[in-house]
C-alpha positions in Angstrom: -63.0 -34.9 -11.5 -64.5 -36.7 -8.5 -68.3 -37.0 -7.5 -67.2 -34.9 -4.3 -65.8 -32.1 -6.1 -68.7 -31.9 -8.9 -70.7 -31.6 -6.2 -69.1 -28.7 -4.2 -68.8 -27.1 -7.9 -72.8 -27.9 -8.6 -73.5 -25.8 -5.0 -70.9 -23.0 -5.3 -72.5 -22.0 -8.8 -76.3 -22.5 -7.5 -75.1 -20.1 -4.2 -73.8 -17.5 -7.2 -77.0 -17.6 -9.1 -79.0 -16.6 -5.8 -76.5 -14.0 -5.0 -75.4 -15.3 -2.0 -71.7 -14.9 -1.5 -69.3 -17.5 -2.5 -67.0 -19.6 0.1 -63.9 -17.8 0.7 -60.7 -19.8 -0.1 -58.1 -19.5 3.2 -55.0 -20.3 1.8 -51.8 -20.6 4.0 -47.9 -19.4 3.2 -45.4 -21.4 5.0 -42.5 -18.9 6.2 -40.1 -18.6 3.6 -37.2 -21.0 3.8 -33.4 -20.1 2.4 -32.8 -22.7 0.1 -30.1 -25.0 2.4 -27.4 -25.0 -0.5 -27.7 -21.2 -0.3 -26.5 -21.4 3.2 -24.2 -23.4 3.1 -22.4 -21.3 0.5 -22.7 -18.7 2.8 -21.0 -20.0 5.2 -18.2 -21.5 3.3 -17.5 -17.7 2.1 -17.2 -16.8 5.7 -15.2 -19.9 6.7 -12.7 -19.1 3.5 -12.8 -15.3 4.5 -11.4 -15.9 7.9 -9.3 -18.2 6.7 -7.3 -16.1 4.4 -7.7 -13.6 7.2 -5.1 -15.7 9.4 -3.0 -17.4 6.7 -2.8 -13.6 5.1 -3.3 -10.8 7.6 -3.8 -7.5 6.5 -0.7 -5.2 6.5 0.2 -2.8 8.5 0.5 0.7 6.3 4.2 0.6 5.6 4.5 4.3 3.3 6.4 6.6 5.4 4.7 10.0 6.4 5.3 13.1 4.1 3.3 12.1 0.8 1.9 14.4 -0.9 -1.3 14.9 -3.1 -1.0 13.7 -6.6 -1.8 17.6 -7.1 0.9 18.6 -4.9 3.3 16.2 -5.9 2.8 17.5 -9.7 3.4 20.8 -9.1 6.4 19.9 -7.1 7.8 17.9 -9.9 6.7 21.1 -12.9 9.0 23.2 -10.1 11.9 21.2 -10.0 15.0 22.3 -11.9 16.0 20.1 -14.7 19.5 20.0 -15.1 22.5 17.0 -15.9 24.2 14.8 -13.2 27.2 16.1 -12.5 29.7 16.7 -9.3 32.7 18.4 -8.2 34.4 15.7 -7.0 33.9 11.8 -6.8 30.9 10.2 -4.4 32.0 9.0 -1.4 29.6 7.3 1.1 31.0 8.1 3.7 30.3 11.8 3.5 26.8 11.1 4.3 26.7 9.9 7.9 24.0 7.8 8.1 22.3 5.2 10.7 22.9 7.7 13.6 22.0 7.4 17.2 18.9 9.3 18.5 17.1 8.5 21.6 18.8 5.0 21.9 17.7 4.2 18.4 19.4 4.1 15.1 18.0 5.7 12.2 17.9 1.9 10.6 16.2 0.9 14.0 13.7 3.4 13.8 12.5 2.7 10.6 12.4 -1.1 11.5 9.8 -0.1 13.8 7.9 2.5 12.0 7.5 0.1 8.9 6.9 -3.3 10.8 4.1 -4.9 12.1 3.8 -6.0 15.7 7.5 -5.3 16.6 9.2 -6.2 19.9 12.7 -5.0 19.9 15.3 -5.2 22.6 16.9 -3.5 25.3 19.8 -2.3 22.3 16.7 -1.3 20.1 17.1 -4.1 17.8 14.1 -5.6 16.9 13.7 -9.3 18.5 10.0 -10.1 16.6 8.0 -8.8 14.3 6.9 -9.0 10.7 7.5 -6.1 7.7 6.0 -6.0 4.6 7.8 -4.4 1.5 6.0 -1.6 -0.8 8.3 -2.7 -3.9 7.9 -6.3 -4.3 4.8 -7.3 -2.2 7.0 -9.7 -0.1 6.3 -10.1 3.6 9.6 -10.9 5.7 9.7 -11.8 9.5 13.5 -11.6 10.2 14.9 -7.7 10.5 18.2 -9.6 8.4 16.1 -9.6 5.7 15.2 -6.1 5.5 17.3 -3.4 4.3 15.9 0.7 4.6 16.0 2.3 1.2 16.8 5.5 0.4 14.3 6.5 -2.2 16.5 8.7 -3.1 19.5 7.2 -3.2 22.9 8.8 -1.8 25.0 8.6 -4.9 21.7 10.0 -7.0 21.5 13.0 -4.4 24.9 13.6 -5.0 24.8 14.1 -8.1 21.9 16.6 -7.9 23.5 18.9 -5.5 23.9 17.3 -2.3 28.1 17.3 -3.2 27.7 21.2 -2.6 25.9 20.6 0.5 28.0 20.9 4.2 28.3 17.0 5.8 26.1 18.2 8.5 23.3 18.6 5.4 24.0 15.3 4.2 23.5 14.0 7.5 20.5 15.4 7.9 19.3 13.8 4.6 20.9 10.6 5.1 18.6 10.0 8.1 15.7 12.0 7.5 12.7 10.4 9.0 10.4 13.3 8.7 9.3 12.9 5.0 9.3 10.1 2.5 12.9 9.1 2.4 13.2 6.1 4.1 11.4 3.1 3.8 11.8 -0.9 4.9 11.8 -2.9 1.8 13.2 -6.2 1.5 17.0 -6.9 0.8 16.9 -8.0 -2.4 14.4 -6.1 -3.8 17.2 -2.9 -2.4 19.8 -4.3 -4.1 18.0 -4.6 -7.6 17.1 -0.9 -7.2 20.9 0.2 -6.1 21.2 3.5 -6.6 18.8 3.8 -10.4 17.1 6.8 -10.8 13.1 6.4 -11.9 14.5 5.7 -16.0 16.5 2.9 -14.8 14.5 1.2 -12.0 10.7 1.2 -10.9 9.3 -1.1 -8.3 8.3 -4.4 -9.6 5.5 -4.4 -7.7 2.8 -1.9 -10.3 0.1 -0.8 -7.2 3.2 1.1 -5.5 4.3 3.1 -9.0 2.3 6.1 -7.5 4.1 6.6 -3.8 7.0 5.7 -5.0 6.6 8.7 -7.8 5.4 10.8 -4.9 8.2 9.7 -2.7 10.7 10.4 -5.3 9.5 14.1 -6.3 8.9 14.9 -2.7 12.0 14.1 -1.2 13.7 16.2 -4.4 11.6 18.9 -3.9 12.0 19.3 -0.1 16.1 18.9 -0.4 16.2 21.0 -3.5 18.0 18.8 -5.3 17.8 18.3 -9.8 16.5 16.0 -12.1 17.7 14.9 -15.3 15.2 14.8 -18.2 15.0 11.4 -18.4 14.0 11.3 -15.3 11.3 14.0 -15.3 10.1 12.3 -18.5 10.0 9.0 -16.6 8.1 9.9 -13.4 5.7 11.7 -15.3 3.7 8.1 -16.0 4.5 6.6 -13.2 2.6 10.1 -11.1 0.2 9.7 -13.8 -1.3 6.2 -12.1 -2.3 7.9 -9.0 -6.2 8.5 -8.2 -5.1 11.5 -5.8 
């Protein structure tokens, strides 16, 4: 301790012993600084976030309309009629007239649209630009040659499950139905791998879209009143299970 300070200690306890009050200490707080690493963290997180923003935009919702409730969609599938493949007579594709011509459009044009982002098409409706992302493998294409429309239900499957006894008008109608969840863009291979499998044989590869594509599946069986086998009933049964609502 220096003389100074022993001093200013020597008068501050004399001051006490009279009773007189003591010297009040002032002390001053700087404002409070962020620590500059902090910052700059910061903004590296927003420089990374905006960066995968560009390089990885955020899709476009590709599900077509018409899904139900995981509710509804459960008590569609405890309603449907279980019952063995069969058919009258041989499948032939033809019977179900599909890609037809509405308002200018194909069906396959439609959908193209619907399920794509940012599409430009042409004065023949073709699409020119435009990107589409596909629910069952999590693969973004930007050339319409590269993307085939699914039947979730495939034609041969339907078939099977009643559609032989329907009029060709019906299977028109089903072939190109774009008011529930029937239709979807997907990528070509991914269409290919899933052929015409029922849910025992084939689920997407891509695990997030097990729950439409259960809801797609019972939907479109239920609105058509079409069958199911058991091993199919058995097998969308886990795959409805994974949905939240």
């Amino acid at each position: 301790m220096d003389d100074t300070a022993q001093v200013d200690d020597e008068r501050a306890l004399t001051g006490l012993a009279k009773g007189l009050p003591m010297p009040q200490l002032v002390v001053q707080h700087e404002p409070r600084r962020e620590p500059r690493h902090r910052l700059i963290a910061a903004v590296t997180a927003l420089a990374l976030v905006a960066l995968l923003m560009v390089a990885f935009p955020q899709r476009a919702g590709a599900y077509p309309p018409g899904l139900p409730t995981k509710a509804v969609a459960q008590s569609e599938l405890n309603a449907l009629t279980v019952r063995a493949e069969s058919a009258s007579t041989p499948y032939d594709r033809t019977l179900f007239p599909h890609w037809i011509t509405v308002s200018g459009c194909t069906t396959r044009e439609t959908v193209l649209q619907r399920d794509g982002e940012d599409v430009e098409v042409g004065s023949d409706c073709y699409p020119t630009s435009g990107s589409w992302y596909s629910e069952w493998d999590g693969l973004t294409e930007t050339a319409p040659s590269d993307i085939d429309i699914d039947h979730v239900v495939a034609l041969s499957e339907a078939w099977d499950s009643g559609a032989s006894e329907w009029t060709t008008s019906r299977r028109q109608d089903f072939a190109n139905d774009l008011t529930g969840p029937q239709l979807i863009a997907v990528t070509d291979n991914v269409n290919v791998s899933k052929s015409d499998k029922d849910p025992a044989e084939w689920v997407p590869p891509l695990t997030s879209s097990h729950c439409a594509y259960a809801k797609m599946w019972i939907r479109t069986k239920y609105r058509w009143s079409l069958t199911l086998d058991s091993a199919e009933k058995s097998a969308l049964q886990p795959l409805l299970n994974t949905c939240s609502a």
